[in-house]
C-alpha positions, 0 to 999 in steps of 0.5 A: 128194847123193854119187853112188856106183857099186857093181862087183860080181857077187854079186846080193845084194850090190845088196840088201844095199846098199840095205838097210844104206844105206837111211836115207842114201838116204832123206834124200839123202845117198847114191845108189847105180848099179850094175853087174856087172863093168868093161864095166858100171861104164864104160857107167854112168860115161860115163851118170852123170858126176857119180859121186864114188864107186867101190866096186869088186871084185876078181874079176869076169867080162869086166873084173875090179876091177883093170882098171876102176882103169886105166880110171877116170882116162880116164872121170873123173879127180876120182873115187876107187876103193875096192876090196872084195874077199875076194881081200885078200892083199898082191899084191892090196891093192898092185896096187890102190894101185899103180892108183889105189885109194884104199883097200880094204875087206874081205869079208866087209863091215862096213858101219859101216866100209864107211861110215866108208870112203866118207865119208872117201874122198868128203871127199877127192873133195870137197876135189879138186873145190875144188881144181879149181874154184880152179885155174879160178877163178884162171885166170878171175881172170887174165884180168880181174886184172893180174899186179901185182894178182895179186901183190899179192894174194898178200902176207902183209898183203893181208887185213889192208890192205884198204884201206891204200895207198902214196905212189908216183913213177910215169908214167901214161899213156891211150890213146884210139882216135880217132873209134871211137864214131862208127864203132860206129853203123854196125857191129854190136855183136859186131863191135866188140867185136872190132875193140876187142879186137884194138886193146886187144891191140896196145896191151897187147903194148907195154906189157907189153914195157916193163913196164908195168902195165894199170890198166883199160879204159875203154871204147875207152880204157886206162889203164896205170901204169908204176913202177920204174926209167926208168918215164917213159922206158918209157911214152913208149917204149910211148905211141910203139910203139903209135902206129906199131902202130896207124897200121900196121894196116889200114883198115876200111871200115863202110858208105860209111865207111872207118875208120883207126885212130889213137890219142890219148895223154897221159903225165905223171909224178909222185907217187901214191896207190896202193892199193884203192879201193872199199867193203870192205862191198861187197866190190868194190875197185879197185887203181888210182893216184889223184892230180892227177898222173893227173888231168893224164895224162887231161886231156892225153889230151883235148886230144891229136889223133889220132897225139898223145902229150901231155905236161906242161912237167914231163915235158917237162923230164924226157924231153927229153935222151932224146926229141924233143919239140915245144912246143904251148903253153898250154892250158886244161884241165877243173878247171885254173885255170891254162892249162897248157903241154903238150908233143907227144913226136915221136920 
């Protein structure tokens, strides 16, 4: 139902209104709020603040029709003013557009064209109302979305590549806080999730800094995808940023428990699958990379202790000219069936 506010003095003119209108107010389509002058339309706006609709006129007692149009953006910026007045000279007819009036009608009034008028002008009311409603759904999206996704979203051939994908060199790299699972049992629930946004923040600030992407949050873990150029050499400059970030933070005492948090990570390198995982049926995909070179990087992430950042022999040999690492030696690993040489990144 279109909420419509009729600015008028004239008595009759409430009367005539109904009557010419009677039908759509019958069947829902319109609701009619009235009111005598500018102060009246104001009070009945800030009392119905779902009118889509202003038909308003010119000369009136206390607050004439062109001073309510100055007003109208401050009580509701979506909805449009159509002016009907017999004062429809030129000088008037301008300074109603020049205000904000949508458009203007004539009296004496033809209402079949009065009708025309506010369906067109409520079409338009509609069609900001989904604008807005796009502009904040966006902005909600990117709160959820990473930018990379975001952009990807926006190529021409999204729609028709749902589910399409694409071999990538790529370093991916798992953050996971030490000993947090148990620290939750004697914390309350809102306040861990505090404590693992502000954690999640730190880490995401020194990924984003060296361009990496976040691929999601597991739990008390993330997951972070790194592409382009030096893209292992930026991992590990992340992987190492958010250790001493984290072995900088503050202590916090749980109970009769004191907690200081710490992190374990694994990198590796190698080529990927990157693209929409999930049902097209469903309509609930997952832009993230898959392959045995991201199963490794999970794998070394396990067996990595707290203030470790892990690798593989492949990594090893790849990063050693740039990095200090230590050689831990071999380790078996879930769903290897080989032991596998693992390396810590020390500086």
């Amino acid at each position: 139902m279109a909420k419509i506010l009729v600015v008028d003095d004239e008595q009759d003119l409430e009367l005539l209104i109904r009557q010419k209108f009677r039908k759509k107010i019958r069947e829902g389509v319109y609701e009619f709020v009235f009111a005598q002058n500018g102060f009246e339309a104001l009070t009945q706006l800030a009392s119905h603040p779902d009118i889509d609709v202003v038909l308003s006129d010119i000369n009136m007692p206390e607050m004439d029709g062109l001073t309510l149009l100055t007003k109208l953006p401050d009580a509701n910026p979506i909805l449009k003013a159509v002016m009907v007045s017999a004062y429809s000279d030129m000088d008037n007819i301008r300074t109603a557009m020049n205000r904000g009036a949508f458009d203007f009608v004539c009296k004496p009034v033809n209402f079949e064209d009065l009708d025309i008028t506010i369906e067109k002008t409520l079409q338009h009311v509609i069609e900001l109302k989904k604008t807005m409603q796009a502009i904040k759904e966006n902005n909600i999206l990117r709160m959820y979305v990473d930018e990379n996704v975001l952009n990807f979203m926006t190529h021409k051939e999204f729609e028709n590549s749902l589910l399409s994908n694409e071999t990538i060199e790529a370093t991916v790299l798992f953050i996971d806080i030490c000993g947090f699972t148990a620290i939750t049992e004697h914390v309350a629930a809102n306040t861990v999730v505090g404590m693992i946004n502000k954690y999640f923040d730190v880490m995401v600030q020194e990924i984003i800094a060296q361009n990496g992407h976040i691929d999601k949050f597991m739990g008390d873990a993330v997951m972070a995808v790194f592409r382009g150029e030096y893209h292992l050499d930026r991992a590990i400059d992340a992987a190492l940023a958010v250790r001493d970030k984290m072995h900088e933070a503050d202590e916090i005492q749980a109970g009769d428990k004191t907690f200081k948090p710490s992190v374990s990570i694994g990198i590796n390198s190698g080529e990927m699958i990157s693209g929409n995982i999930g049902s097209a049926t469903l309509k609930r995909l997952d832009y993230t990379v898959i392959g045995d070179a991201v199963n490794l990087a999970q794998r070394l992430q396990t067996v990595a202790q707290a203030n470790q950042i892990i690798v593989s022999a492949d990594v090893y040999e790849q990063a050693k000219g740039s990095f200090a690492l230590n050689k831990i030696g071999e380790v078996s690993l879930k769903n290897k069936l080989k032991p596998v040489e693992i390396y810590e990144v020390v500086d």
